[in-house]
C-alpha positions in Angstrom: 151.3 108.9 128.3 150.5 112.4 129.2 148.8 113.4 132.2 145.1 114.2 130.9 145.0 110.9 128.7 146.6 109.0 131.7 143.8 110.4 134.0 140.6 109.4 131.3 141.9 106.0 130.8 141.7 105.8 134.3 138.1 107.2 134.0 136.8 104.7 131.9 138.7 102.2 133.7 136.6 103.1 136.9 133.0 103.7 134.7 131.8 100.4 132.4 128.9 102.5 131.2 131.0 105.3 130.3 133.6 103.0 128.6 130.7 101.7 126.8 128.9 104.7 125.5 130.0 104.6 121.6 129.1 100.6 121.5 125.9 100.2 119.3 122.7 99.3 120.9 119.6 97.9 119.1 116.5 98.9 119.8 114.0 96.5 119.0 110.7 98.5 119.6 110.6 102.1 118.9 107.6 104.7 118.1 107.4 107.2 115.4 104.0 108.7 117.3 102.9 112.0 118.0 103.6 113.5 121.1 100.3 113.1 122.3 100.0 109.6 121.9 99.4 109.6 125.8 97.0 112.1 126.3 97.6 116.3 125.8 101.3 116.4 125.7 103.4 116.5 127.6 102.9 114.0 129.4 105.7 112.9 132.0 105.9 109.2 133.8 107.9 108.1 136.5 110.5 104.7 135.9 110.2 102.4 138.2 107.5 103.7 140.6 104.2 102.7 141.4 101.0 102.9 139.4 98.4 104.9 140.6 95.5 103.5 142.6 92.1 103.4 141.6 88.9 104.5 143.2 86.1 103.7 140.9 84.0 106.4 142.1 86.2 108.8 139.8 86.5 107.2 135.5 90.2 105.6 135.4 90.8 107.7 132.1 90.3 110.4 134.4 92.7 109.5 137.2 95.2 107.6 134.7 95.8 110.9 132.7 96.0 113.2 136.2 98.7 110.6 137.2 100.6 111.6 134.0 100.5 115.2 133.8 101.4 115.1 137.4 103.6 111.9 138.1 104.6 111.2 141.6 108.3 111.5 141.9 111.3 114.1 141.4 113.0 112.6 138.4 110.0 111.6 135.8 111.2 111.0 132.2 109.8 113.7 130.4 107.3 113.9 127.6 107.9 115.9 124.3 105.9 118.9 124.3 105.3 118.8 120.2 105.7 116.1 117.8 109.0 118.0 116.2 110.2 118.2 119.3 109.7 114.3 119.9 111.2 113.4 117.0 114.4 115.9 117.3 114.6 114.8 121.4 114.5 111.1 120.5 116.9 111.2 117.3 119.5 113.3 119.5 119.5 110.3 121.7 120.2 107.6 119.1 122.9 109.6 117.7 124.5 110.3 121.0 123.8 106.4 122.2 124.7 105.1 118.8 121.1 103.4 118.8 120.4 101.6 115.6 115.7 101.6 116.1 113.3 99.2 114.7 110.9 101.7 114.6 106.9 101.7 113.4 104.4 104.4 113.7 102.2 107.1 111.6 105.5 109.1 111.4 108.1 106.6 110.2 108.8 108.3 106.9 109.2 111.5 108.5 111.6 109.8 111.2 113.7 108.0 108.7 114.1 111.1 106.4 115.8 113.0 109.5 117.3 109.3 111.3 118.7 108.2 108.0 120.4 104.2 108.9 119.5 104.6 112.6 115.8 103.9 111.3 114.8 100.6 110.7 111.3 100.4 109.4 109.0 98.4 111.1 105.3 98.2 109.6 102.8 97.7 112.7 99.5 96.6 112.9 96.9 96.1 115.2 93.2 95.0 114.2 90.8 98.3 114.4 88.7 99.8 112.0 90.7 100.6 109.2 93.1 97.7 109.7 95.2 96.5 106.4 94.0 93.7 104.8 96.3 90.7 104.8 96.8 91.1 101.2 98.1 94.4 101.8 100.7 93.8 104.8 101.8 91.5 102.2 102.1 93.2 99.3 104.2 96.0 101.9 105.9 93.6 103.6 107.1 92.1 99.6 108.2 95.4 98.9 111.5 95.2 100.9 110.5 99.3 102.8 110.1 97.0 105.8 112.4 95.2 107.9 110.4 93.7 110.5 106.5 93.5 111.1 106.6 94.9 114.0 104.8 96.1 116.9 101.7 93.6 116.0 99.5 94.7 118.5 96.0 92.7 118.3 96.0 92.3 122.0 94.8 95.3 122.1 91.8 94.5 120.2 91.9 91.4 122.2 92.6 89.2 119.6 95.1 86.1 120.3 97.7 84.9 117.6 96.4 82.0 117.2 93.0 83.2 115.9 92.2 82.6 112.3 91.5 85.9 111.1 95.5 86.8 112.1 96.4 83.5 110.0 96.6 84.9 106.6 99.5 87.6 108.2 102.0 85.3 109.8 101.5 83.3 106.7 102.9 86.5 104.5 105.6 87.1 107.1 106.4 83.8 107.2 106.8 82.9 103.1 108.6 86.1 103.0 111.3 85.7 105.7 110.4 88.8 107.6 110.4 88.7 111.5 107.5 89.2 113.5 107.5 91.6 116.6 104.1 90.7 119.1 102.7 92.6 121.5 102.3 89.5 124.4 102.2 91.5 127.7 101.8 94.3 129.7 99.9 97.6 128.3 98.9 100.7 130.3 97.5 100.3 133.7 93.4 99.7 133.2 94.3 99.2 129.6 90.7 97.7 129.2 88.8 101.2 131.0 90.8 103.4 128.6 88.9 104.4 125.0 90.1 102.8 122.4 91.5 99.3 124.5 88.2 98.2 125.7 89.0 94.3 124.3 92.5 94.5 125.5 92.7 91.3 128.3 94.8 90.3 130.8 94.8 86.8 130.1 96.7 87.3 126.4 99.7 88.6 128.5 100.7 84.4 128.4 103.4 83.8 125.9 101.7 80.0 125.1 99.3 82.2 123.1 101.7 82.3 120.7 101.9 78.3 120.6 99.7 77.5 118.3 100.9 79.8 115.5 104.3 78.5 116.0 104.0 75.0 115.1 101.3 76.0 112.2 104.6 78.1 110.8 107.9 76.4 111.6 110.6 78.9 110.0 108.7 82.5 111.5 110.9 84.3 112.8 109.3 86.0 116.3 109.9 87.9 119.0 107.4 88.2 121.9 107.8 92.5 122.9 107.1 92.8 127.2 108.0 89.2 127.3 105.0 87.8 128.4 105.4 89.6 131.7 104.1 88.8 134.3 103.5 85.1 132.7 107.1 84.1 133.7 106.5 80.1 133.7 104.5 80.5 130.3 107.3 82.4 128.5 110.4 80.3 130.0 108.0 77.1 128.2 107.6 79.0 125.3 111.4 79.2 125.1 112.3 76.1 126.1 110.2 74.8 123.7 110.7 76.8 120.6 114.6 77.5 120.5 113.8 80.8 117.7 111.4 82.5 119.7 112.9 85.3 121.3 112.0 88.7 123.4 112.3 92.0 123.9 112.4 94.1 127.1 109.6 96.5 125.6 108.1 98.6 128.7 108.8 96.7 131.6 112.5 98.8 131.6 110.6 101.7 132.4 107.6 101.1 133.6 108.2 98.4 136.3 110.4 98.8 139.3 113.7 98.4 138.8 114.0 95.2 141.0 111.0 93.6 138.9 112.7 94.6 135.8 115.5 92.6 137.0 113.9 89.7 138.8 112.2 88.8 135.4 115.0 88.8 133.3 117.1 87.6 135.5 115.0 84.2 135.7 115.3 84.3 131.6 118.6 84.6 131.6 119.8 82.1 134.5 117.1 79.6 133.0 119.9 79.8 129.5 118.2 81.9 127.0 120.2 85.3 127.6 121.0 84.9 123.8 117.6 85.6 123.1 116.5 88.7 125.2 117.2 91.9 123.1 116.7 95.4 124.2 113.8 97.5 123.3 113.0 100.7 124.7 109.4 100.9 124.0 110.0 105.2 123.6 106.8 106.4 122.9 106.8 110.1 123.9 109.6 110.2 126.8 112.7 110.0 124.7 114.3 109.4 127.9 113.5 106.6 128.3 116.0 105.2 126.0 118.3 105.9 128.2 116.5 104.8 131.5 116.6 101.2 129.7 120.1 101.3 129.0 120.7 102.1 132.1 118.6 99.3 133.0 120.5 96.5 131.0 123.8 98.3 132.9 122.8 98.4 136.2 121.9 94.2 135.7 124.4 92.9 138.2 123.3 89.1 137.2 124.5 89.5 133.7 128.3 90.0 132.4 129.7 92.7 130.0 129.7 89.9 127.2 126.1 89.4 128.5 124.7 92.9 128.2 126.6 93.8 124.9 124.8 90.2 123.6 121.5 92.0 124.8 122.0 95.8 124.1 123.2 94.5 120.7 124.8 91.5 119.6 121.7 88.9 119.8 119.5 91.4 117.9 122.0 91.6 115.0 122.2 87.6 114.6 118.1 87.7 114.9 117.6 90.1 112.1 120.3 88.8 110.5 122.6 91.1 109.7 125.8 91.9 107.1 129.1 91.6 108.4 129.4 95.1 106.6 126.2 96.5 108.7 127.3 95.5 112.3 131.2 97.0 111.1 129.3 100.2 110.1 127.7 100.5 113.4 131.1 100.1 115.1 132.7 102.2 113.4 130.6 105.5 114.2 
């Protein structure tokens, strides 16, 4: 052994994340937006710090997008200042990272032109004027262009899963062996004051909203994105419960304090169901934070290596069922 390769093996002996850096990641819950999907870009936010406060003498839209132009801290992750430059910034990531992304949004197609196998596509939906008709998501969903149905946001519109206008989709996903990715959690601070979110509610953020649906559809595949947070009692008796319902981090890698992040999982993962949490960077229009979540599963002192390569990667391959000859591709870049 020569002196330079003696002294990176010692490196890499010294730095897990760095030894780990060409291991594939999945990420569950990515966003093919436009740049200013949070307000006149760029917008920047700061991981892991606190929200703003509000005084309702001034409109929270007003305060929420001053807090993002100007975030409080040194280090924010920085928003894309065009939506080429999103898409370039974000894809530069998942090649460096070797990030495989379920991804949904207006500019999938455009995405997955330039991403190539990195893109997964993900068909989301959310009930607003203009919403598909179930008929439709099925007849997409039949077509084999998408892997998941995924990010299923109707909290926003503050519609719950179990309600009957939502039946008809689950129902398609379900007869068609397609998993379901659900919005069950936390949205933007004062989500309901914010146009556009004005039937989003707190109270959806319990995972048992999900209950219902599950035993009306026995073989749907699901994963609950934001895990239910804060509802930690609700989503560990979801679990227990229903052994295929799993989670994503979604948001809370970023946008909660690090030692929330952790405490939450942690709980998840100590109660036995750390084969079912799977990472998702909920990247919207801070590439970085893919990264800030990765760092966020490394940094996870509860968890083992085999633990956070079963959550960066290994439980999402078994959930979406991959090919032996997929998972070997993604090793092999």
């Amino acid at each position: 052994m020569n002196r330079s390769t003696g002294f990176l093996v010692a490196l890499l002996s010294l730095s897990p994340a760095l030894a780990q850096a060409e291991e594939p990641v999945i990420d569950m819950h990515l966003h093919a937006h436009g740049a200013d999907l949070n307000g006149p870009p760029p917008t920047h936010i700061c991981p892991g710090g606190e929200n703003p406060t509000h005084d309702p003498a001034r409109p929270w839209p007003e305060v929420f997008g001053e807090w993002l132009r100007n975030p409080p801290c040194s280090e924010p992750l920085r928003g894309s200042a065009s939506d080429d430059e999103l898409m370039t910034e974000t894809l530069e990531i998942l090649r460096r990272r070797n990030v495989v992304a379920v991804t949904s949004g207006p500019y999938l197609e455009r995405w997955r032109e330039a991403g190539g196998d990195r893109i997964i596509a993900a068909l989301g939906f959310t009930f607003r004027p203009g919403a598909r008709a179930a008929d439709e998501v099925r007849e997409l969903l039949a077509s084999g262009r998408y892997g998941v149905f995924a990010e299923v946001a109707i909290q926003y519109a503050g519609v719950s899963p179990d309600d009957p206008k939502f039946e008809p989709y689950l129902a398609a996903a379900e007869e068609l062996d397609v998993p379901v990715g659900i919005h069950i959690g936390t949205g933007p601070p004062g989500a309901p004051a914010i146009p556009g979110m004005g039937k989003y509610r707190a109270r959806l953020h319990s995972a048992l909203v999900l209950e219902e649906a599950l035993v009306r559809h026995p073989e749907l595949r699901v994963y609950v994105m934001h895990a239910g947070w804060p509802m930690l009692d609700d989503m560990l008796a979801l679990m227990w419960a229903y052994p295929r319902v799993h989670v994503d981090t979604g948001a809370l890698c970023f946008a909660l304090p690090r030692k929330e992040f952790h405490r939450y999982f942690r709980r998840i993962a100590e109660a036995g169901f750390g084969k079912r949490i799977m990472f998702g960077s909920d990247q919207m229009n801070w590439p970085g934070a893919i990264e800030s979540c990765i760092d966020a599963i490394d940094s996870a002192d509860f968890l083992s290596r085999d633990q956070k390569r079963d959550v960066l990667y290994n439980n999402a391959a078994r959930f979406l069922r991959l090919s032996e000859e997929e998972i070997a591709r993604h090793h092999e870049r």
